[in-house]
VOMAR-270352 format. One record per atom (N, C-alpha, C, O): x, y, z; chain; residue number from 1; atom name. Coordinates in steps of 0.05 Angstrom, whole numbers. Last residue first. Layout:
<atoms>
<atom east="X" north="Y" up="Z" chain="A" n="NUM" atom="CA"/>
...
</atoms>
This chain:
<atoms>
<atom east="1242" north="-380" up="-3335" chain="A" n="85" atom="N"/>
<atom east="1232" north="-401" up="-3339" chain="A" n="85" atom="CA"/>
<atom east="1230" north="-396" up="-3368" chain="A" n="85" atom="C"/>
<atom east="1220" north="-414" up="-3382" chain="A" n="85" atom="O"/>
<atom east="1317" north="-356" up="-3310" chain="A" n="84" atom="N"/>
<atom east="1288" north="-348" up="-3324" chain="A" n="84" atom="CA"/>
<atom east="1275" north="-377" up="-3332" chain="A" n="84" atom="C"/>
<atom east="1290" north="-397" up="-3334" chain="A" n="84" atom="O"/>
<atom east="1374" north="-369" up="-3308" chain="A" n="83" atom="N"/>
<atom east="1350" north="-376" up="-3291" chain="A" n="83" atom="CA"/>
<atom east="1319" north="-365" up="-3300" chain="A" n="83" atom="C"/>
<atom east="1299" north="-374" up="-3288" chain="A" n="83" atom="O"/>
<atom east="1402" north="-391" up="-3364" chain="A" n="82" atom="N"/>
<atom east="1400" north="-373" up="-3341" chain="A" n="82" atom="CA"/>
<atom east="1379" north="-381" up="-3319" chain="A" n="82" atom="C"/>
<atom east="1370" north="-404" up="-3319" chain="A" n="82" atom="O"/>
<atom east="1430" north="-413" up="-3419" chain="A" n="81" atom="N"/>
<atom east="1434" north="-434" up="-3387" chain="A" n="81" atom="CA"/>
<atom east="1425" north="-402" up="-3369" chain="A" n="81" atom="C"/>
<atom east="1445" north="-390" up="-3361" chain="A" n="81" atom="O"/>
<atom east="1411" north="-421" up="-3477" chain="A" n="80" atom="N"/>
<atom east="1411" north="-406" up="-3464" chain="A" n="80" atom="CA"/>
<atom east="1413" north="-414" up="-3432" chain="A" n="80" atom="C"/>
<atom east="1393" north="-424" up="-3423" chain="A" n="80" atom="O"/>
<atom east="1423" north="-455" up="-3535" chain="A" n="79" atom="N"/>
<atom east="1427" north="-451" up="-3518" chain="A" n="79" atom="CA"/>
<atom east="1423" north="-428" up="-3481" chain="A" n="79" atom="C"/>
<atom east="1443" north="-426" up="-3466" chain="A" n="79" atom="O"/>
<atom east="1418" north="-469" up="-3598" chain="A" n="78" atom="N"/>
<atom east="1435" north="-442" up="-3584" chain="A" n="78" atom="CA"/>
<atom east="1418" north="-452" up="-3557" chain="A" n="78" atom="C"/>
<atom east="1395" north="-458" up="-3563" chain="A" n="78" atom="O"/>
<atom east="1440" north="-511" up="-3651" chain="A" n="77" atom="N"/>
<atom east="1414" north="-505" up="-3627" chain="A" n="77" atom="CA"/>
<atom east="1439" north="-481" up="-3605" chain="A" n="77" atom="C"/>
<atom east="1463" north="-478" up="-3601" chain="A" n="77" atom="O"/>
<atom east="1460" north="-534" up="-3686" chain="A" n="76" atom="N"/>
<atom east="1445" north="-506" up="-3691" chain="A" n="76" atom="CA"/>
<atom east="1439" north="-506" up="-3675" chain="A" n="76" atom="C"/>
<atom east="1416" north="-498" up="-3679" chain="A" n="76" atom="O"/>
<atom east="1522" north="-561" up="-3677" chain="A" n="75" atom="N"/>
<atom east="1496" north="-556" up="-3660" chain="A" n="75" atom="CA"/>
<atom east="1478" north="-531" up="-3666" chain="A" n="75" atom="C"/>
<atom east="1480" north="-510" up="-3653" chain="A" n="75" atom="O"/>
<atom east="1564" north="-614" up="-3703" chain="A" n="74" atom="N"/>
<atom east="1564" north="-582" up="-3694" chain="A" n="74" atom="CA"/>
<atom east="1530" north="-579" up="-3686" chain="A" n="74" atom="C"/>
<atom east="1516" north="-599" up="-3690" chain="A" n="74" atom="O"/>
<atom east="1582" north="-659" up="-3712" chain="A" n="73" atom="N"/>
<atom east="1586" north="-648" up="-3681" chain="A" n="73" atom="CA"/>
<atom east="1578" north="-613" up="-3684" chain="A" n="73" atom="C"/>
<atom east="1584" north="-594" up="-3669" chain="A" n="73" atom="O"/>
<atom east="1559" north="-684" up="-3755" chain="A" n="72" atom="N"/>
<atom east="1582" north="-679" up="-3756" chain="A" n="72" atom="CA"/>
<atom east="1599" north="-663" up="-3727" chain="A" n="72" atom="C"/>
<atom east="1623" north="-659" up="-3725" chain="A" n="72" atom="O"/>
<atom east="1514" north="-709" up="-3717" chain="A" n="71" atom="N"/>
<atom east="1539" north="-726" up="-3729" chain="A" n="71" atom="CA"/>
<atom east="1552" north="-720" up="-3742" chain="A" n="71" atom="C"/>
<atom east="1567" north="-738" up="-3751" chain="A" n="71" atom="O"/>
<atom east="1477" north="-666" up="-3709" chain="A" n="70" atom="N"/>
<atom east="1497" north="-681" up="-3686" chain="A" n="70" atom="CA"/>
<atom east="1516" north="-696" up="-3693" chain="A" n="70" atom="C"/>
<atom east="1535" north="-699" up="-3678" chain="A" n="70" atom="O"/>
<atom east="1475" north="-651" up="-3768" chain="A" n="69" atom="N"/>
<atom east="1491" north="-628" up="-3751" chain="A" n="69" atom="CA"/>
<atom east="1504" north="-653" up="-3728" chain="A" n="69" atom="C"/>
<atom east="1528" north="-659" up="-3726" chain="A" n="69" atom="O"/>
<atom east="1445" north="-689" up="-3783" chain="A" n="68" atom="N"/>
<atom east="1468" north="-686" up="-3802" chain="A" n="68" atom="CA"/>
<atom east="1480" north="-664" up="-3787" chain="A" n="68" atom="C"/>
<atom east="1502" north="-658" up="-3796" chain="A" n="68" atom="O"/>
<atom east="1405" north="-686" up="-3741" chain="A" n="67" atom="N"/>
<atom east="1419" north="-709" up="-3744" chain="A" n="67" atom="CA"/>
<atom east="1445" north="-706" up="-3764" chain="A" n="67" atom="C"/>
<atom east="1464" north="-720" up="-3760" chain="A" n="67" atom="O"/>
<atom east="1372" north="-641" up="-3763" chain="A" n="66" atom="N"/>
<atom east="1395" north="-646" up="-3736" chain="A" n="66" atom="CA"/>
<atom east="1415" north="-674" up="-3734" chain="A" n="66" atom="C"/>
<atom east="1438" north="-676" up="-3725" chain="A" n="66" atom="O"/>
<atom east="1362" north="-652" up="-3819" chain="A" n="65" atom="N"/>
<atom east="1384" north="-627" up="-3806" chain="A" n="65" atom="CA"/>
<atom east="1401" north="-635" up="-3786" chain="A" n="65" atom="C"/>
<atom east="1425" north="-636" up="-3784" chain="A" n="65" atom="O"/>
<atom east="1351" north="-717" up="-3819" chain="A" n="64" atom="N"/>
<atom east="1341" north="-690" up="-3817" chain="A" n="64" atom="CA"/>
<atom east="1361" north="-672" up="-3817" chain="A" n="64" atom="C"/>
<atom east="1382" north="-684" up="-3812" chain="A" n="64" atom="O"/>
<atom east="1353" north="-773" up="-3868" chain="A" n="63" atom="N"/>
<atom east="1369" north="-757" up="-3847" chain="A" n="63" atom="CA"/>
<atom east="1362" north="-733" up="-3848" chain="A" n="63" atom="C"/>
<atom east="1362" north="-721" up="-3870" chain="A" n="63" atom="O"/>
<atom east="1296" north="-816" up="-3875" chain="A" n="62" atom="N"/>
<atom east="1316" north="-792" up="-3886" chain="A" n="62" atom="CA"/>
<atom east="1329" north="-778" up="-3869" chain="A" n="62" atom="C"/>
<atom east="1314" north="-770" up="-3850" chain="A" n="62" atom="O"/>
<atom east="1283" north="-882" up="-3856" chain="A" n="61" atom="N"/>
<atom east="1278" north="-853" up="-3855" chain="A" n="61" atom="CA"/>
<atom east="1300" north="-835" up="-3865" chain="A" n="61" atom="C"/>
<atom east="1324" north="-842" up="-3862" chain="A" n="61" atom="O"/>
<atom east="1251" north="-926" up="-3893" chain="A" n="60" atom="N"/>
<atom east="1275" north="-921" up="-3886" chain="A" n="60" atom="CA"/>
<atom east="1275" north="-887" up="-3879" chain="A" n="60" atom="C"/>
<atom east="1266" north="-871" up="-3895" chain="A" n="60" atom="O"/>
<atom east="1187" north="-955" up="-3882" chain="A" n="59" atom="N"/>
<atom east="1198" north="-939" up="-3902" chain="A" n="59" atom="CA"/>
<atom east="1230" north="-933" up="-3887" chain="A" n="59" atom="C"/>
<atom east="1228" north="-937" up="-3863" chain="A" n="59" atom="O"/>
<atom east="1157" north="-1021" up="-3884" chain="A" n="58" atom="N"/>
<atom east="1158" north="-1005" up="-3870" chain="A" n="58" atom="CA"/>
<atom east="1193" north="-990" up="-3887" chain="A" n="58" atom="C"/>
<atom east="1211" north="-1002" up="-3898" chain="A" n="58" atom="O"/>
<atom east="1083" north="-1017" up="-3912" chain="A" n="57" atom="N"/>
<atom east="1109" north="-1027" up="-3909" chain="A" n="57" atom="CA"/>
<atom east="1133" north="-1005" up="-3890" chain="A" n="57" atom="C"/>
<atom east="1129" north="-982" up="-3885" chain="A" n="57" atom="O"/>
<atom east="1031" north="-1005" up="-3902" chain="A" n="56" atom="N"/>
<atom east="1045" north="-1018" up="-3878" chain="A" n="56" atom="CA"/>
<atom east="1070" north="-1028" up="-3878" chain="A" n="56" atom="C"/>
<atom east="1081" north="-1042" up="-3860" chain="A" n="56" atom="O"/>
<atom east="1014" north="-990" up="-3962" chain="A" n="55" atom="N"/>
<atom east="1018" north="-976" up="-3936" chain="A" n="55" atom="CA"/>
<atom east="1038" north="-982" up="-3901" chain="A" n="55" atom="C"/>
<atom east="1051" north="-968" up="-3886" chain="A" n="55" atom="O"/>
<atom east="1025" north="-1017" up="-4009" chain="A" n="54" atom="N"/>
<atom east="1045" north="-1007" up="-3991" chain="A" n="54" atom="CA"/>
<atom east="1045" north="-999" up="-3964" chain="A" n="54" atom="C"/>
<atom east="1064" north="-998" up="-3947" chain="A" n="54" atom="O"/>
<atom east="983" north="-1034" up="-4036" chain="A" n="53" atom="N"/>
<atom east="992" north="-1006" up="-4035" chain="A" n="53" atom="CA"/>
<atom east="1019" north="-997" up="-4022" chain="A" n="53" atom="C"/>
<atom east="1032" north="-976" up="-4025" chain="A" n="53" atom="O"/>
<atom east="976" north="-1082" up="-4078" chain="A" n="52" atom="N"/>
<atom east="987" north="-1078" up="-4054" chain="A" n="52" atom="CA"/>
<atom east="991" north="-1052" up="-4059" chain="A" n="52" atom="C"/>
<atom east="1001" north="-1044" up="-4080" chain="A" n="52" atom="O"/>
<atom east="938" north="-1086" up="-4135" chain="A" n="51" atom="N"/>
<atom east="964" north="-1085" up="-4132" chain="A" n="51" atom="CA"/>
<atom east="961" north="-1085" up="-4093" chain="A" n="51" atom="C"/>
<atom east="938" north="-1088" up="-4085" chain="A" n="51" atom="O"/>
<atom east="866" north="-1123" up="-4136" chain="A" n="50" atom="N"/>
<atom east="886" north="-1091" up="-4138" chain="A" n="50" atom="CA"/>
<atom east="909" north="-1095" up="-4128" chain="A" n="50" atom="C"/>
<atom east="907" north="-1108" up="-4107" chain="A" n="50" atom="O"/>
<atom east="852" north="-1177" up="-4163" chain="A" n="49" atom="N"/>
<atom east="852" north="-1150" up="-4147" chain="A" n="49" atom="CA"/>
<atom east="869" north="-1133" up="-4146" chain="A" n="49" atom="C"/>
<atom east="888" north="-1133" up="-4161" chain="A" n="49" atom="O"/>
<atom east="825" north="-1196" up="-4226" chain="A" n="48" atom="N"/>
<atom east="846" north="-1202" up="-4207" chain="A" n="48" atom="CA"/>
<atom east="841" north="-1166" up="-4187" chain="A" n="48" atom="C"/>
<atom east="832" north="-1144" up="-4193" chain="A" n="48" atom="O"/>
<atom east="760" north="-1223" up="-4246" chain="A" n="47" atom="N"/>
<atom east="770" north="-1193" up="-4243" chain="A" n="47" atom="CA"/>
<atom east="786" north="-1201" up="-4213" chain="A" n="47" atom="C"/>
<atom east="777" north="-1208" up="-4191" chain="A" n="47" atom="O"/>
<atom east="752" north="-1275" up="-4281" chain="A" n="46" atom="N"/>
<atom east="754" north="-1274" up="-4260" chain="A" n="46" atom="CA"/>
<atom east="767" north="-1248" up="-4257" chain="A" n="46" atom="C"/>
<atom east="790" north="-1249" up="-4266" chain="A" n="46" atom="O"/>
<atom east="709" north="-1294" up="-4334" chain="A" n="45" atom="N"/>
<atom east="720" north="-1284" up="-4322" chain="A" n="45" atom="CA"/>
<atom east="721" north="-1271" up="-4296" chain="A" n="45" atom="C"/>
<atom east="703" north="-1258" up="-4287" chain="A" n="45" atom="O"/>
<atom east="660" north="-1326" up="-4357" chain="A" n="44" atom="N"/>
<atom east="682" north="-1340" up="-4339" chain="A" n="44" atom="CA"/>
<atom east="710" north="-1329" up="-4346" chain="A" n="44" atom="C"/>
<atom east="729" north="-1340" up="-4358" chain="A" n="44" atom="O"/>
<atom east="633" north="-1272" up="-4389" chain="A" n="43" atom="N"/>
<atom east="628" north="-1299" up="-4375" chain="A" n="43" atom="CA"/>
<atom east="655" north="-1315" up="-4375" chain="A" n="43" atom="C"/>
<atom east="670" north="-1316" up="-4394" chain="A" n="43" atom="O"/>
<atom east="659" north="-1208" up="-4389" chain="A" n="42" atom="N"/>
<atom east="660" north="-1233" up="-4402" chain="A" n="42" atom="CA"/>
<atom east="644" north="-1263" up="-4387" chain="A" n="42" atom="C"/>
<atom east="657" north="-1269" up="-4366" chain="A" n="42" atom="O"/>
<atom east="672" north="-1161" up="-4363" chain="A" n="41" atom="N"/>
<atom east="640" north="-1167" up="-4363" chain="A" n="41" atom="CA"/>
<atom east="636" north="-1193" up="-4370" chain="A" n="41" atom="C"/>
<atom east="616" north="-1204" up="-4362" chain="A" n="41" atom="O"/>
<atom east="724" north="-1157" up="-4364" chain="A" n="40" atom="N"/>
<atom east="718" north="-1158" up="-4332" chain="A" n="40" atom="CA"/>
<atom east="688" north="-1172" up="-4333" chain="A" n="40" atom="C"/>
<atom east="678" north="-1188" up="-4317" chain="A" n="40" atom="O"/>
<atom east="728" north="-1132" up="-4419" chain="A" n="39" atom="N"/>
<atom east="749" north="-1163" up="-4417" chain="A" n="39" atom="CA"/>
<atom east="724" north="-1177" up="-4381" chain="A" n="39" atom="C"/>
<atom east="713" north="-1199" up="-4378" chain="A" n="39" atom="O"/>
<atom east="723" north="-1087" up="-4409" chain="A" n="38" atom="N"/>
<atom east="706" north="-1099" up="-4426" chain="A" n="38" atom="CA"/>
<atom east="700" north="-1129" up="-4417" chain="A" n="38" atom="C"/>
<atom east="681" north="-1143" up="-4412" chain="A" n="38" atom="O"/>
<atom east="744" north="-1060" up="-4349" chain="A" n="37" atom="N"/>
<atom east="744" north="-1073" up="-4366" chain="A" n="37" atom="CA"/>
<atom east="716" north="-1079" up="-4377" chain="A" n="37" atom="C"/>
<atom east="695" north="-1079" up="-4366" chain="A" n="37" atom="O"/>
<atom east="747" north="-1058" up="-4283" chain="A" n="36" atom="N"/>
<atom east="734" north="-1045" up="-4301" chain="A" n="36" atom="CA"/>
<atom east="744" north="-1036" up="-4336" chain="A" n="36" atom="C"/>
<atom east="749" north="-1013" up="-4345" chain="A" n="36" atom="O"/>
<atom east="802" north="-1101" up="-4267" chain="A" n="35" atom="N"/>
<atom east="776" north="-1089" up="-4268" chain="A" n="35" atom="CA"/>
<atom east="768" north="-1062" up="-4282" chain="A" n="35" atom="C"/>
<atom east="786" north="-1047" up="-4291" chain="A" n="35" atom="O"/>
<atom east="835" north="-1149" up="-4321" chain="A" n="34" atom="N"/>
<atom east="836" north="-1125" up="-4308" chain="A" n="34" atom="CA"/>
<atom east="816" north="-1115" up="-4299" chain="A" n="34" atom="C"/>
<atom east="799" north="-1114" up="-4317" chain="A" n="34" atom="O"/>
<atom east="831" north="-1214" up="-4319" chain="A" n="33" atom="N"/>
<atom east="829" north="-1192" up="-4328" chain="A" n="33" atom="CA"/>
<atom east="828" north="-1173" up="-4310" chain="A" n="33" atom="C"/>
<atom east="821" north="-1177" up="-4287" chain="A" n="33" atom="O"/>
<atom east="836" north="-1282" up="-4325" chain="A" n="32" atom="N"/>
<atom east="829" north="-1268" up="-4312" chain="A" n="32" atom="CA"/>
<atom east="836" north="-1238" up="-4329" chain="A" n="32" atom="C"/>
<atom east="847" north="-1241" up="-4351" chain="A" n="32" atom="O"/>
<atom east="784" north="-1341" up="-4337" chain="A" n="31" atom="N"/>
<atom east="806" north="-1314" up="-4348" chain="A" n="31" atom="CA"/>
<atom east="805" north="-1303" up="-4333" chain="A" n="31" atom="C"/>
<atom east="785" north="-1303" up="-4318" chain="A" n="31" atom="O"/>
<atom east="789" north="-1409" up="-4317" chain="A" n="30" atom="N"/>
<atom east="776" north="-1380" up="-4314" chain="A" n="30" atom="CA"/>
<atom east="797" north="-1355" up="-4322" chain="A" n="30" atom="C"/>
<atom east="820" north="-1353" up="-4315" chain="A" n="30" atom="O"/>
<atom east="769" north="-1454" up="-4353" chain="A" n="29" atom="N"/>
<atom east="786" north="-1440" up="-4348" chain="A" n="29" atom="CA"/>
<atom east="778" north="-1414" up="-4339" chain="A" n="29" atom="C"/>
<atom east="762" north="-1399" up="-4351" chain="A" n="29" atom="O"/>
<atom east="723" north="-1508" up="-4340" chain="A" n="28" atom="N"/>
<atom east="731" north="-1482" up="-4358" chain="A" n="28" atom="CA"/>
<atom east="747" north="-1464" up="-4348" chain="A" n="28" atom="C"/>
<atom east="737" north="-1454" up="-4328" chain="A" n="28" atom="O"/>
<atom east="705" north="-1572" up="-4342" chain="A" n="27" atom="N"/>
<atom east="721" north="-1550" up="-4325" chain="A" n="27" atom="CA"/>
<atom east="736" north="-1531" up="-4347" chain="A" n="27" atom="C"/>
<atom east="753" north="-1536" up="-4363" chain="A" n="27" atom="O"/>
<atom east="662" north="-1619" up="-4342" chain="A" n="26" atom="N"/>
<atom east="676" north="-1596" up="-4363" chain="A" n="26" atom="CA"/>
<atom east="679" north="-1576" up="-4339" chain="A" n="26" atom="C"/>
<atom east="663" north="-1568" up="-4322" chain="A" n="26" atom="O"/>
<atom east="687" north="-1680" up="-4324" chain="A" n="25" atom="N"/>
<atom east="666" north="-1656" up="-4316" chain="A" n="25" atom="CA"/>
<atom east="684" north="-1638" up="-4339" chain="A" n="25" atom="C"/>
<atom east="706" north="-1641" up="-4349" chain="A" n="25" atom="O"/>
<atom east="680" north="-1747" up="-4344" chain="A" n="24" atom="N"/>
<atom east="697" north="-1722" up="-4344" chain="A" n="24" atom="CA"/>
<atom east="683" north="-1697" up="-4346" chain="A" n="24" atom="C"/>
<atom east="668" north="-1692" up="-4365" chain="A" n="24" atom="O"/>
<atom east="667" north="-1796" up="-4307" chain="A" n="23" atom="N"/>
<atom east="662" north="-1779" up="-4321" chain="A" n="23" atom="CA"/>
<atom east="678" north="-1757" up="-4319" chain="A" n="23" atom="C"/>
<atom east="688" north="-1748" up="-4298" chain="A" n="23" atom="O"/>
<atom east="705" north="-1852" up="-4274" chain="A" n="22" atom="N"/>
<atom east="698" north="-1816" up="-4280" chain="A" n="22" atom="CA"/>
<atom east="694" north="-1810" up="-4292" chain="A" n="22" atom="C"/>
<atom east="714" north="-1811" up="-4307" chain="A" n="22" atom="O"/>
<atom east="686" north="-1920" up="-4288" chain="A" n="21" atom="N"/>
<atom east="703" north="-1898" up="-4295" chain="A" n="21" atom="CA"/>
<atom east="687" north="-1866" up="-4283" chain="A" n="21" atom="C"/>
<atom east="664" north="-1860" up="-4284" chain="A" n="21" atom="O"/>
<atom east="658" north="-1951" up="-4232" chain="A" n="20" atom="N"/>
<atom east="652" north="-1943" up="-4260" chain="A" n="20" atom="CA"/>
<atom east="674" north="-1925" up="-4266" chain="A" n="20" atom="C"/>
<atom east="683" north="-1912" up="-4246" chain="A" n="20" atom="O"/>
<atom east="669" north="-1967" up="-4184" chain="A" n="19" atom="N"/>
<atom east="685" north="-1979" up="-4208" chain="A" n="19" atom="CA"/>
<atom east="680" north="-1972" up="-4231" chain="A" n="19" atom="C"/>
<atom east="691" north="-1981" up="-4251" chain="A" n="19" atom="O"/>
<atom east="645" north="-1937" up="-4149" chain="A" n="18" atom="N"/>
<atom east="675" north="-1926" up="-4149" chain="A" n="18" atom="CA"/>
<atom east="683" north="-1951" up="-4174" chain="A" n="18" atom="C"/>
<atom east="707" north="-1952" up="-4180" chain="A" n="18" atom="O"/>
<atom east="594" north="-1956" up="-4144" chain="A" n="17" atom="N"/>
<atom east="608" north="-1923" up="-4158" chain="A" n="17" atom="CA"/>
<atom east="628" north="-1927" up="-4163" chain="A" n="17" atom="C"/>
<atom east="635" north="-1921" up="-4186" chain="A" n="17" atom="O"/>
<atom east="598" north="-2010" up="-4137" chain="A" n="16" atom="N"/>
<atom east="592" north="-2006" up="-4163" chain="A" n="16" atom="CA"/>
<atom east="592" north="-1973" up="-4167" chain="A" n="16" atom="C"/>
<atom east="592" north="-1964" up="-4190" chain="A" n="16" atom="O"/>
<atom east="651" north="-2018" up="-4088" chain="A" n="15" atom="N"/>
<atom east="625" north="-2011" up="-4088" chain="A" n="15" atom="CA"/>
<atom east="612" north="-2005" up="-4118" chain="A" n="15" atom="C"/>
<atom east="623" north="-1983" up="-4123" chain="A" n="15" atom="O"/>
<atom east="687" north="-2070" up="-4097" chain="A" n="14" atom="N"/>
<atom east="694" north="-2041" up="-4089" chain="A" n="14" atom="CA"/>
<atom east="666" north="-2044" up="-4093" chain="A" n="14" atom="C"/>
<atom east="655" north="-2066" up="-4099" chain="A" n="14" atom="O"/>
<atom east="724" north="-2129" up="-4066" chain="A" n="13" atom="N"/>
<atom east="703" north="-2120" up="-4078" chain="A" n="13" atom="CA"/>
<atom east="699" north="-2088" up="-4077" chain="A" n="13" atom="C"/>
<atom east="706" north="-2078" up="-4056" chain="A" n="13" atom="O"/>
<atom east="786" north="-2144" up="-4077" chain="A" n="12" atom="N"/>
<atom east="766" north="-2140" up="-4051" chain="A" n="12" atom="CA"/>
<atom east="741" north="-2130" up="-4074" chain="A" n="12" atom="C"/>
<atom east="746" north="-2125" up="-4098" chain="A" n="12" atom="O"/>
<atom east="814" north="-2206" up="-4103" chain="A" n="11" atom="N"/>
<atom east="810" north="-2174" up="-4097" chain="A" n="11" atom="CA"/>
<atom east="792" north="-2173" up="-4088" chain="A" n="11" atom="C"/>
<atom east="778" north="-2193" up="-4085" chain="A" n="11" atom="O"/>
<atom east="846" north="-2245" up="-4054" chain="A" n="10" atom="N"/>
<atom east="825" north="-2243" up="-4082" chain="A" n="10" atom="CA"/>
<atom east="818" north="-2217" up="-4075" chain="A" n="10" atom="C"/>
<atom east="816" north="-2207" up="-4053" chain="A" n="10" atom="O"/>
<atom east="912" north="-2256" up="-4051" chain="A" n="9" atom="N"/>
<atom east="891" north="-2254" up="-4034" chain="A" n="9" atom="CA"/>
<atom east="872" north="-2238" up="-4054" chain="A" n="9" atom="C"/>
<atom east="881" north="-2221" up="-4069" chain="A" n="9" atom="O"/>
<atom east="970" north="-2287" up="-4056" chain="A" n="8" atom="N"/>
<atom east="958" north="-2273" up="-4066" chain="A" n="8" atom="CA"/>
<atom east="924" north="-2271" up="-4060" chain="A" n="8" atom="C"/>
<atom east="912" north="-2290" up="-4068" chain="A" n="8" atom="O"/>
<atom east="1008" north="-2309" up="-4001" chain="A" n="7" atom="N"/>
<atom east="999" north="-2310" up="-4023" chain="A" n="7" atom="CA"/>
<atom east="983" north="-2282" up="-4034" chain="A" n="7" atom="C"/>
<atom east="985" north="-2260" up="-4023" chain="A" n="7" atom="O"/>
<atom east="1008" north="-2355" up="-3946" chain="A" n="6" atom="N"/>
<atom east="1021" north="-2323" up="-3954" chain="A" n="6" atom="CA"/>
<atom east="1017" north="-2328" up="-3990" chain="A" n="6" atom="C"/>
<atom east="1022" north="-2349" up="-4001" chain="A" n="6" atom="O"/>
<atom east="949" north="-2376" up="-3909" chain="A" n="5" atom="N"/>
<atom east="971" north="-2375" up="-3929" chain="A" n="5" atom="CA"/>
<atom east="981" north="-2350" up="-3947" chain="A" n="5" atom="C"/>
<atom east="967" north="-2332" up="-3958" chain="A" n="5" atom="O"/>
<atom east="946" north="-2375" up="-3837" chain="A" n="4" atom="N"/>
<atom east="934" north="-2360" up="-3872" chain="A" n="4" atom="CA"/>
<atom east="956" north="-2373" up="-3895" chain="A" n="4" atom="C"/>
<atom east="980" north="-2376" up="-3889" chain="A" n="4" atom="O"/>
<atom east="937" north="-2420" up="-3794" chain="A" n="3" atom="N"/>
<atom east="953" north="-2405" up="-3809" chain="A" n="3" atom="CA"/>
<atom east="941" north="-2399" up="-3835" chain="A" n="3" atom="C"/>
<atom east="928" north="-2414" up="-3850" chain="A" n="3" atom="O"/>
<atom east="890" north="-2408" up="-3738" chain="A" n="2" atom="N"/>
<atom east="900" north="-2424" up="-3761" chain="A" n="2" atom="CA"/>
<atom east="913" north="-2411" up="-3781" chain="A" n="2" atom="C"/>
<atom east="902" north="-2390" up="-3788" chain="A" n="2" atom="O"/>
<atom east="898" north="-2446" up="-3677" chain="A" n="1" atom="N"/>
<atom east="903" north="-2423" up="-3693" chain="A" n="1" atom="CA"/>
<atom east="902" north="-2432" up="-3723" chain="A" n="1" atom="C"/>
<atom east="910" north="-2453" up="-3731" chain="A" n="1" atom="O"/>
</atoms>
């Protein structure tokens, strides 16, 4: 076997891309703006989307008549118990 010595071990060699520095890309901010706009026609602008409507949220229901009659106990509903259909 043969033992390594614990130490400092010679840097590895990298590939001649990855040692050149990064160029620095030009990265431009993108505006954003309102649609149908002046602002919307601009070069590197980004037209944000439309609010959420709501539709699928889900709504709290309003107490009807009957429900404000069964839960004070009284009953607009009349009744008729005969045999007629």
């Amino acid at each position: 076997m043969v033992a390594e010595k614990e130490g400092v071990s010679p840097p590895k060699l990298r590939p001649q891309q990855l040692q050149e520095p990064l160029r620095h890309a030009r990265r431009t901010k993108k505006q954003v703006s309102d649609g149908f706009t002046i602002k919307a026609m601009m070069k590197n602008t980004v037209v944000k989307g439309p609010p959420a409507a709501g539709a699928f949220k889900e709504r709290p229901t309003k107490p009807t008549a009957f429900r404000k009659f069964y839960e004070r106990g009284d009953f607009p509903i009349a009744l008729e118990h005969d045999t007629r259909g």
